[in-house]
Structures are given as structure tokens and as C-alpha cells.
C-alpha positions as CSV (number, residue, x, y, z in Angstrom):
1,X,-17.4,-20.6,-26.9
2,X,-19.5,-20.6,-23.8
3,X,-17.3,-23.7,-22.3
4,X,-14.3,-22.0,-23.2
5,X,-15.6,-19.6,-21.4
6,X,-16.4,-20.8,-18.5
7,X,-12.7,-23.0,-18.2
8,X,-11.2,-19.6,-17.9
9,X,-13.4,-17.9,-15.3
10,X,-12.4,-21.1,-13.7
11,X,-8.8,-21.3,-14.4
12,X,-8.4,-17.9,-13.2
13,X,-10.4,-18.2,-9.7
14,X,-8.0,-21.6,-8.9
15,X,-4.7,-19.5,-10.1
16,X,-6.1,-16.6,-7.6
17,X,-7.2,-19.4,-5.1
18,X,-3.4,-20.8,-5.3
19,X,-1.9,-17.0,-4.6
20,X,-4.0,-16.9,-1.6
21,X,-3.5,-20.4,0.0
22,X,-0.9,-19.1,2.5
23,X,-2.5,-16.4,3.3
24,X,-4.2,-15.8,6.6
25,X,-7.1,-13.6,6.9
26,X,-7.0,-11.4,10.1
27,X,-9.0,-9.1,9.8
28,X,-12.9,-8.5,8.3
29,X,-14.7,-4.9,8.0
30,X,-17.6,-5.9,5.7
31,X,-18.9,-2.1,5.8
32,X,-16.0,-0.6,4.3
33,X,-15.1,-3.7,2.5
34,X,-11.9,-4.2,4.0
35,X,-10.0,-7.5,4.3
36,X,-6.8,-7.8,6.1
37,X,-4.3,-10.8,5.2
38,X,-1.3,-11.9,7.1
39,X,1.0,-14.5,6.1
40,X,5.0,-15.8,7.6
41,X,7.8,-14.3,5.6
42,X,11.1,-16.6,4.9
43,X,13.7,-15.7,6.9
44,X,11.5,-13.1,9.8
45,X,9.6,-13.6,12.7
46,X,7.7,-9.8,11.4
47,X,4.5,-11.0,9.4
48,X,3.7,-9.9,5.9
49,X,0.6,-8.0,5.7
50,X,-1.7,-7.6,2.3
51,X,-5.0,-5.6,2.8
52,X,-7.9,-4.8,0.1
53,X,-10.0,-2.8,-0.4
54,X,-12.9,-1.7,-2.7
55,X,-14.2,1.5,-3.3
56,X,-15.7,3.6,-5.8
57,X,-13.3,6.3,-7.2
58,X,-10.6,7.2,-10.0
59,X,-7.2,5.9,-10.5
60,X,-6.3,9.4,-10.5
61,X,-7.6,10.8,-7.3
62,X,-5.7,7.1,-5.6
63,X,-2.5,8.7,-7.4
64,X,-3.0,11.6,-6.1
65,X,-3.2,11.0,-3.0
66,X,-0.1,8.5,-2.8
67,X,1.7,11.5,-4.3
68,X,0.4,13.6,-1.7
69,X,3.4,13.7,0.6
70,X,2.5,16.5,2.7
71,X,-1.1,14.5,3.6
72,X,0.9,11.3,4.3
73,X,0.3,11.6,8.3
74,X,-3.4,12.5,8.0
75,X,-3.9,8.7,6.2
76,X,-0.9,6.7,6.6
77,X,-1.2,4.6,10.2
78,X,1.4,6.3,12.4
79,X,3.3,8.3,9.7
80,X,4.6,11.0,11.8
81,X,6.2,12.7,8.6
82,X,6.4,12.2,5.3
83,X,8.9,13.9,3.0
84,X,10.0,13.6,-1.0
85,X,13.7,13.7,-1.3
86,X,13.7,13.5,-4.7
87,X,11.7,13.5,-7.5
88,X,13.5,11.5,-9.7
89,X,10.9,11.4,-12.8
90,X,7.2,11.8,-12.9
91,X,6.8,8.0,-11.9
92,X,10.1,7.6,-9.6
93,X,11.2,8.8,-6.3
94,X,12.6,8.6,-3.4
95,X,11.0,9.7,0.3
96,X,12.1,9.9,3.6
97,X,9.1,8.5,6.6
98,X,8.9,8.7,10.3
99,X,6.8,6.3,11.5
100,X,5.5,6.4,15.2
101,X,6.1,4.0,17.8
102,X,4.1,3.9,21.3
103,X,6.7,4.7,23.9
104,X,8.8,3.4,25.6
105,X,9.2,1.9,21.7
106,X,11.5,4.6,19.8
107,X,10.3,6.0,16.4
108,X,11.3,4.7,13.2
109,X,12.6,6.1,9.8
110,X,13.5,4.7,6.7
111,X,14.0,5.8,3.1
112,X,12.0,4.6,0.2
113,X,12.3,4.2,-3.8
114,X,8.9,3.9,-5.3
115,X,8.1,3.2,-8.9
116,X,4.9,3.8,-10.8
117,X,3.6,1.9,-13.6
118,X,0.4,1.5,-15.4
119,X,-0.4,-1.8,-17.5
120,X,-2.8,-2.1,-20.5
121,X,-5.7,-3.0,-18.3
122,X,-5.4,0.6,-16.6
123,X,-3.9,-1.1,-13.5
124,X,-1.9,1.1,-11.9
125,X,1.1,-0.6,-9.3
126,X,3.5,1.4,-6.8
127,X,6.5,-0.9,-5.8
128,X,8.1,0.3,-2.8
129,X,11.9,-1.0,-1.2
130,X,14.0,0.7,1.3
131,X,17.4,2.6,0.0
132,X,19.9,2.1,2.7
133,X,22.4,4.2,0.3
134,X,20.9,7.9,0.3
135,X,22.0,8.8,3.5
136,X,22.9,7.7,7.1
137,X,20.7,7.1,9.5
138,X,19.4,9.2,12.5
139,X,20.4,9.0,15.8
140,X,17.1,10.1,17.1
141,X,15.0,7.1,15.6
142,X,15.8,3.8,14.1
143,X,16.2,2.9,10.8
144,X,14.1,0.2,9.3
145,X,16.6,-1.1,6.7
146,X,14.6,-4.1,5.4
147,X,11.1,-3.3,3.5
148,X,9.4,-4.4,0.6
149,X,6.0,-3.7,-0.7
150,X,3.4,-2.4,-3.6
151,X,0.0,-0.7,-4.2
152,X,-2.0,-1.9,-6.8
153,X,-5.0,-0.1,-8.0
154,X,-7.0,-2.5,-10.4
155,X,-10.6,-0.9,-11.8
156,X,-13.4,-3.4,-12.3
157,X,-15.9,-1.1,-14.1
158,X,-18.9,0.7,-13.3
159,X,-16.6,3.2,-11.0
160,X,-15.2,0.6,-8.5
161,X,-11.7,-0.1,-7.7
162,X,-9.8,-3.0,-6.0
163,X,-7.1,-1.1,-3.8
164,X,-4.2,-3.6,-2.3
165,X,-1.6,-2.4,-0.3
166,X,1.0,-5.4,0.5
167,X,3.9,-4.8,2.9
168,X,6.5,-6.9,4.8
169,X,8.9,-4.4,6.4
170,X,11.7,-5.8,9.3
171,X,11.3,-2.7,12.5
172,X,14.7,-3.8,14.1
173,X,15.6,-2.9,17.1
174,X,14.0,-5.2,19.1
175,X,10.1,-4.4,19.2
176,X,8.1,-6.2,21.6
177,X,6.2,-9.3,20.2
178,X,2.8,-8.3,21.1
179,X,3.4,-4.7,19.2
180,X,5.0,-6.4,15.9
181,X,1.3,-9.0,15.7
182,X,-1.0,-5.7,16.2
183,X,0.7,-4.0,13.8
184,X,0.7,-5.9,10.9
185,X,-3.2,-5.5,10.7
186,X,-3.6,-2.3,12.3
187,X,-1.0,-0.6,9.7
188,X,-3.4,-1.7,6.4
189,X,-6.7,-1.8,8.3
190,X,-6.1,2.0,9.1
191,X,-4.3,2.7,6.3
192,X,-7.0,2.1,3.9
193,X,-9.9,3.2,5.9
194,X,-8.9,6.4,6.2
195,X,-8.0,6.1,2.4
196,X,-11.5,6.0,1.4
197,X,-12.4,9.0,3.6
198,X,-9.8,11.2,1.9
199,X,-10.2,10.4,-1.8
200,X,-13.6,11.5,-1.5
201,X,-12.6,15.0,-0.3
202,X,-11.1,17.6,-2.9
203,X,-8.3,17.9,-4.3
204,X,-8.2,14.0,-4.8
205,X,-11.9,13.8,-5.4
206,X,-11.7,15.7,-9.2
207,X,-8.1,15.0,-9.7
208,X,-6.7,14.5,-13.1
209,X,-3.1,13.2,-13.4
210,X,-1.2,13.5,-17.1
211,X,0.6,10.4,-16.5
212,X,-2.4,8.4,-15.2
213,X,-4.6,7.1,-17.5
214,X,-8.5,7.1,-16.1
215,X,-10.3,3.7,-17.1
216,X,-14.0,6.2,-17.9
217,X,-12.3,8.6,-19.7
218,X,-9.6,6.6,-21.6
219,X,-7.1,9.0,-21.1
């Protein structure tokens, strides 16, 4: 038993090993325990980013706070605004974000269907694509017409969780080289550091969600 044991701690580290191979690491904060992962996408010059993160909190108050539209620009790097357009059930919908650009760079928008699901082992995973269907685009910023992404919450016991937030998302509009590289770190760096800052502060903190189901609890 303890050999069978043992092949499958190793089976799994060389399986996750294998995932990570063309992955890049770009950025280390060892006191938040934040890494930042960058890797070339088929058919861009934009980089795909993947950042993790771990943390002690509840799936919940993560939820939460993903849910959260009106905080969105408080957490989320450069989201200027952050609006639901509809709720299409309690684990779908669709949202409308502004995301700042340093001038002379013009803003962008874009619209976004998310889905929520939760599998047996309490992980919870957002997927996230761009809807270029819902309604026309704004003449005041650009629309970012090609993203693709996911948060994955995935408790390891004693209170911790592993937070990723993976993203490859196409700007357009011709955005200068040296601003696409800076922010395919800075977006998850920032992202999930201020994360951790506001799922420790109420409402998140004590949050209870009825279609969450939190790993100490059970529910």
C-alpha cells in the first residue's frame, strides 16, 4: 500500500511537472506567496499569463468577492468599471469591463460570459470568454474581442487555498510592445495581491454563499 502510494504522489507531481513545462515564471513575491507565470499563446504575439496564489480563507468569501461587481475597481488591476448585464442564473452571467490604459493608450472594454462550477473535491472554477454578440462596441474605447480565461479556487485543508487566475486576452488596437510584456504580470501580480487584502475585510470575510459549498463546514 505504501508503494502504491508513493507511485501516485509521484505520478501526479510529473503530470503537474508536464502542465507546467512551457511555462515561464516571471514573477516571485514569496511574502504573499505569489507566483506569476507567462507562457506564448498559438497564433498572438500577447502572452498568456497564469498567477497563484495561496491564502488562508473560504471558498465563499473568494465567491464573493468575484461576484462583487461594484468592488471590481478597488481589486481588479486597472478595472475602471465593472458592471453585470445580466444575471443569467445563480452561476452564469454576463458583465460589461472597462479596463484602463495609460494614455496616450485608449481604454478598453469588452463583454464577458462567466460560468461557475464546483467539483466533488470543493474546487470551485470561473471560466471566463468574451461575447462579441451582446451588443456593439463603443466608440469611446476599444473593444477587446479575443479573451479567454478561468479562476480556480482549490482548498488544501487546514484553511488554506490555492487561488489561480489564468488569462490570455488579445488588447487590439495596436498597444505598444513594452506595455503588452508589463502587463501580463502586472495584471495577476496586482490582481491577486490586492485579493488577499480584501477577502479579509467584511462582507467577504464571514460570507456564506447557498450555491458554494465550504470545504470546513460541508455545506
Amino acid at each position: 500500500m505504501w508503494l502504491v502510494t508513493r507511485l501516485l504522489v509521484i505520478a501526479s507531481l510529473m503530470v503537474s511537472q508536464a502542465c507546467m513545462a512551457d511555462w515561464e515564471l516571471a514573477k516571485e513575491d514569496s511574502k504573499r506567496q505569489i507566483l506569476v507565470y507567462t507562457r506564448a499563446a498559438e497564433q498572438s504575439d500577447m502572452r498568456e499569463f497564469r498567477g497563484e496564489m495561496r491564502l488562508q480563507t473560504t471558498l465563499s468569501a473568494l465567491v464573493a468577492l468575484i461576484e462583487d461587481n461594484k468592488a471590481g475597481p478597488e481589486w481588479i488591476y486597472h478595472c475602471r468599471a465593472l458592471e453585470v448585464i445580466e444575471q443569467v442564473s445563480e452561476r452564469e452571467r454576463l458583465f460589461y469591463m472597462v479596463t484602463e490604459a495609460p494614455w496616450p493608450v485608449k481604454d478598453r472594454d469588452s463583454v464577458i460570459y462567466s460560468v461557475l462550477t464546483q467539483t466533488d473535491d470543493y474546487s470551485v472554477h470561473v471560466d471566463m470568454q468574451v461575447r462579441n454578440d451582446v451588443f456593439p462596441a463603443n466608440d469611446d474605447f476599444i473593444r477587446i474581442t479575443n479573451m479567454k480565461g478561468f479562476w480556480e479556487f482549490r482548498p488544501e485543508g487546514d484553511g488554506w487555498v490555492t487561488v489561480i487566475y489564468q488569462v490570455h486576452a488579445d488588447p487590439a488596437g495596436g498597444i505598444p510592445a513594452w506595455l503588452a510584456n508589463s502587463m501580463v504580470v502586472d495584471s495577476p501580480y496586482y490582481t491577486l495581491k490586492n485579493m488577499r487584502k480584501m477577502v479579509a475585510k467584511e462582507p467577504y470575510v464571514s460570507s456564506r454563499l447557498p450555491h458554494i459549498r465550504d470545504i470546513a463546514s460541508g455545506e
